[in-house]
N, C-alpha and C positions, 0 to 999 in steps of 0.2 A: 504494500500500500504506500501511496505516494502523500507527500501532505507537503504545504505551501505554507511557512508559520512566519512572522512579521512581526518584530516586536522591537523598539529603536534602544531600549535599556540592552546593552550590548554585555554583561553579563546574564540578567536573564534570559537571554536571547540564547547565550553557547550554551546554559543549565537545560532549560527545555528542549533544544535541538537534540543535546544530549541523551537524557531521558527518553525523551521519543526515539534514536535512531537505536539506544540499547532495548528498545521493548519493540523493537523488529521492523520500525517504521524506514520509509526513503527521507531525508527531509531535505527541503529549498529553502534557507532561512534567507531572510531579508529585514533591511531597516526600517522602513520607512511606507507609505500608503501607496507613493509614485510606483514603486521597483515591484510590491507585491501585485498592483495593478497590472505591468508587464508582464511579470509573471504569469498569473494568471492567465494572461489572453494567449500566451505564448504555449502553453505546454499544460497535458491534462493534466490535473490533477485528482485525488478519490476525497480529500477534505483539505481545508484552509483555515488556519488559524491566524487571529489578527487580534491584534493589541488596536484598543481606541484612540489611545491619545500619543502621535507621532507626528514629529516635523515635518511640515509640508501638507500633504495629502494626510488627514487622520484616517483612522481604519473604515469609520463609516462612510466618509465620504468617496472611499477606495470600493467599499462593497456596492455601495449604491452606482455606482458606475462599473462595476463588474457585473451585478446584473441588467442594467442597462446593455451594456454588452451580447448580453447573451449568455455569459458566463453562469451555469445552472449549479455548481458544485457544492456541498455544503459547507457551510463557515460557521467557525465557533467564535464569538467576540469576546477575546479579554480585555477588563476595565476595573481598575478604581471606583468608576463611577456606579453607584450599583441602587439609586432611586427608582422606581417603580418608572417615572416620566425616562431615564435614560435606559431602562431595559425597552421598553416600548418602542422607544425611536432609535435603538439597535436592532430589534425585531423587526420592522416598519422597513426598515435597509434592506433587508434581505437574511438577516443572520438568521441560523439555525436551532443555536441556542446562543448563552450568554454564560459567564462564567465571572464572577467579580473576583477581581484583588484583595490581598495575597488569598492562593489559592494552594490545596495540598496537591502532591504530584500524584497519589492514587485517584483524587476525584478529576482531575486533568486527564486522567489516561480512560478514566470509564467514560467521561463525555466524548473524546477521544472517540472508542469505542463506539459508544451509541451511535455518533455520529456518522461513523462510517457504514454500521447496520443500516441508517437509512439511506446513504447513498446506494446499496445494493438493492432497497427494493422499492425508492423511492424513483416515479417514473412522472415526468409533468403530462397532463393532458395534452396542452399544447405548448409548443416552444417556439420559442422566438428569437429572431436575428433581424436586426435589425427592421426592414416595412416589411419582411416573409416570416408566415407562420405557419406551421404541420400542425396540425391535429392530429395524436395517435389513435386517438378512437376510428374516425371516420378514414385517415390519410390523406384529408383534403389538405394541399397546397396553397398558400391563398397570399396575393399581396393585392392590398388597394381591394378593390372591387371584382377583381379577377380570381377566378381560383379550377384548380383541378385538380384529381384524385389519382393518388399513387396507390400502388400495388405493389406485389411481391419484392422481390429483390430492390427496385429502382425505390422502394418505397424503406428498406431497413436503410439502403446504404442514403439516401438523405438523411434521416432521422440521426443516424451516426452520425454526420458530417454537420446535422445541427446540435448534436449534443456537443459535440468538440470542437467549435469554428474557432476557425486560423490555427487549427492544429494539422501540420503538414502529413497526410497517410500517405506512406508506400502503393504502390500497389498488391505489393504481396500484403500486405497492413491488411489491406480492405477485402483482397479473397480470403483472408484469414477470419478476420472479425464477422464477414456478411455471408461469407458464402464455406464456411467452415474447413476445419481440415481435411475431411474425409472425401470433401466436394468434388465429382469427377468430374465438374465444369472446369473447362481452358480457361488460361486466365483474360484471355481477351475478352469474356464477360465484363471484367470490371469497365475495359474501355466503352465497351456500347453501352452499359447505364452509364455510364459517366456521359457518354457525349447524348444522351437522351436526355440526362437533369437537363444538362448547359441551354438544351433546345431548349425543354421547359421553363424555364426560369429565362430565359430570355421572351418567351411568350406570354410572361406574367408581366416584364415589364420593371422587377425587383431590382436594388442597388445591388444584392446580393451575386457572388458570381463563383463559382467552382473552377477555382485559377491550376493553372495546369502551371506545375515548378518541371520544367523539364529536366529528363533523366529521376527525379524526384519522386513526385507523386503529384497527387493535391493536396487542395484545402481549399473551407469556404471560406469565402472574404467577401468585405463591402468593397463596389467597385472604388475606384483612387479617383 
């Protein structure tokens, strides 16, 4: 499990990275609201831990534009601040839970925990990038006033690519994750749903676009 943790007190910072990478976690430690924003948009993550009060970008205003983003992942907010009004408008951001300062490192690691429980089976109806939304219920594609419905394959490997945007996939990535290991489909499938979204999604007329990194793979992006 991977986890994005943010916190600018630069000893707490190496103690909890610490803690975390001895109880079997990846971790990306960062200082600041700007760098874990980066982060974030840059590379999956399975949880996010963010400290409230940091120079520059604080944590809430980093989450509130992570999920603007698109960024669906779940985040724990650490804070000092821990009145009824400041958990509220940490929750309101986007966070998942809330953990106030000083905290013990067993109750860190079970939030921890929980938190990543629900990343596994926690699924949004609908997700969002930017003016494109999927529905997973129905598979309806929809920007603006436009919309159309996806199906099998063409319809995971979007959903994938919205769950993770501007996160660059292999190709072998994407026969792996959509179309499984045992898959006796060539991998020139992934090119034809691929060049099917591109169609699609230019038919919708969305900012959104499935940028081809050659030799690379892809990923979704807002057009530049």
């Amino acid at each position: 499990m991977r986890i994005l943790f943010a916190e600018d007190d630069r000893d707490l910072n190496m103690a909890v990275k610490t803690l975390l990478t001895r109880s079997g976690y990846q971790v990306d430690a960062v200082f600041d609201g700007g760098e874990a924003l980066d982060y974030a948009k840059a590379e999956a993550y399975d949880g996010i831990i963010l400290d409230w009060m940091m120079p520059g970008m604080d944590g809430v205003e980093a989450l509130r534009k992570m999920r603007a983003e698109g960024v669906n992942t779940p985040c724990l907010l650490l804070t000092a601040r821990d009145a009824i009004e400041d958990r509220v408008t940490g929750l309101d951001a986007g966070a998942d839970d809330y953990l106030p300062k000083p905290f013990n490192a067993r109750e860190l690691l079970a939030r921890v925990r929980a938190m990543l429980r629900r990343r596994e089976t926690y699924v949004p109806d609908v997700m969002v990038f930017g003016d494109l939304s999927l529905d997973k219920g129905t598979g309806e594609l929809r920007c603006g006033e436009k919309s159309l419905r996806l199906t099998g394959k063409t319809f995971q490997l979007m959903a994938l690519l919205m769950e993770n945007p501007r996160i660059l996939f292999s190709v072998q990535q994407l026969m792996d994750k959509v179309w499984g290991w045992d898959a006796e489909a060539e991998i020139n499938v992934v090119w034809v749903n691929i060049s099917s979204l591109r169609k699609k999604l230019a038919e919708l007329g969305t900012e959104a676009e499935i940028r081809v990194h050659r030799g690379m793979g892809y990923s979704l992006e807002k057009k530049a």
